[in-house]
N, C-alpha and C positions, 0 to 999 in steps of 0.2 A: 803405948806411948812412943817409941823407938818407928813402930808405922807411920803415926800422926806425923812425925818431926819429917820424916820421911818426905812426903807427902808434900808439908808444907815445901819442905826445899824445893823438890820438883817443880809445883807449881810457880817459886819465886821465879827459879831460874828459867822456867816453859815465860812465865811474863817479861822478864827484861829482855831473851833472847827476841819475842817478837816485838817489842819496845825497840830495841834496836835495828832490826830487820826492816821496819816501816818508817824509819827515819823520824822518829821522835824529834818533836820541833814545839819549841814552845813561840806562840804568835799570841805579840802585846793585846791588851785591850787595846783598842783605842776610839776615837772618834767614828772613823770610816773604817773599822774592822771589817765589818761585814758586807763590803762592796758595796753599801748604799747608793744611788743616784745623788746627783748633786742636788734637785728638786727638793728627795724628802731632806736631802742636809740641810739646805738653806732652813726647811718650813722647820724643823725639829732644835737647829743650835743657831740660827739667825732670824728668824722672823719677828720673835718675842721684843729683840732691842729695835729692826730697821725696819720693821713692818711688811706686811705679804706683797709688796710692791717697792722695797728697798728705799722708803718716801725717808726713812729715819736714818739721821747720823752715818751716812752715807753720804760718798762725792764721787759721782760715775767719771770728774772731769779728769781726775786722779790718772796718772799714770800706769800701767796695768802694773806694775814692777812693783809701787810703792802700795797699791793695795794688795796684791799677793805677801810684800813683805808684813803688813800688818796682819793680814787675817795669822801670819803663818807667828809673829813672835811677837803680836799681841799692841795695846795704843792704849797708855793712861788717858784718861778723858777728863774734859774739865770738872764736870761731878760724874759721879755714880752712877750708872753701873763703867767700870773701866772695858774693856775690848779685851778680852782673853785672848792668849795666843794657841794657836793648834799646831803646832809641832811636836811640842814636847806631849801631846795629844793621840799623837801618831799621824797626821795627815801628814799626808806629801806636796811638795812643790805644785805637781801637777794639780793634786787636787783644790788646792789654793787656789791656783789660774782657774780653773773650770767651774770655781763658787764666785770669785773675781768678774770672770768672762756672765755669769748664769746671773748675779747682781746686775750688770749694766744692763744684762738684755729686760728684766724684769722692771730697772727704773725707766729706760727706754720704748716699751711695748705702749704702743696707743691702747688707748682704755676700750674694753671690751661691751 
């Protein structure tokens, strides 16, 4: 028994010492956790409401500033579905601008 306990301490203390030694960091979920491109972001959390050529509820006339602010904290709409904001999502600034910027270019692209 006196082994076992043994044993077990060891191994606690053998695990938080390399917990600690490797910088234990705990990283949010979020939206764009996993480095995604801006491409699969648009196709996966905006194509559904503005469609695969950003033809929906979208305004590319918009100032880049006031579309980065909406994607980033969100746009009641006059009905349903509202415009969700991604910040508290985990996206960042930048990546607001580069889904911003990657919209225009996709309402803008002459047809293939």
């Amino acid at each position: 028994m006196k082994t076992n306990l043994f044993k077990l301490a060891v191994i606690t203390v053998f695990a938080l010492t390399v917990t600690a030694l490797t910088g234990f960091k705990m990283t949010p979920t979020s939206v764009l956790a996993m480095q995604e491109d801006t491409a699969t972001v648009y196709k996966t959390k905006c194509g559904s409401c503005h469609g695969q050529k950003a033809e929906k509820a979208y305004d590319p006339e918009k100032a880049m500033t006031e579309q980065v602010e909406i994607i980033m904290k969100g746009k009641r709409a006059e009905k349903p579905p509202n415009m969700p904001g991604y910040e508290a999502k985990g996206m960042t600034t930048e990546q607001a601008t580069a889904l911003a910027e990657y919209m225009k270019q996709l309402r803008t692209a002459p047809p293939k």
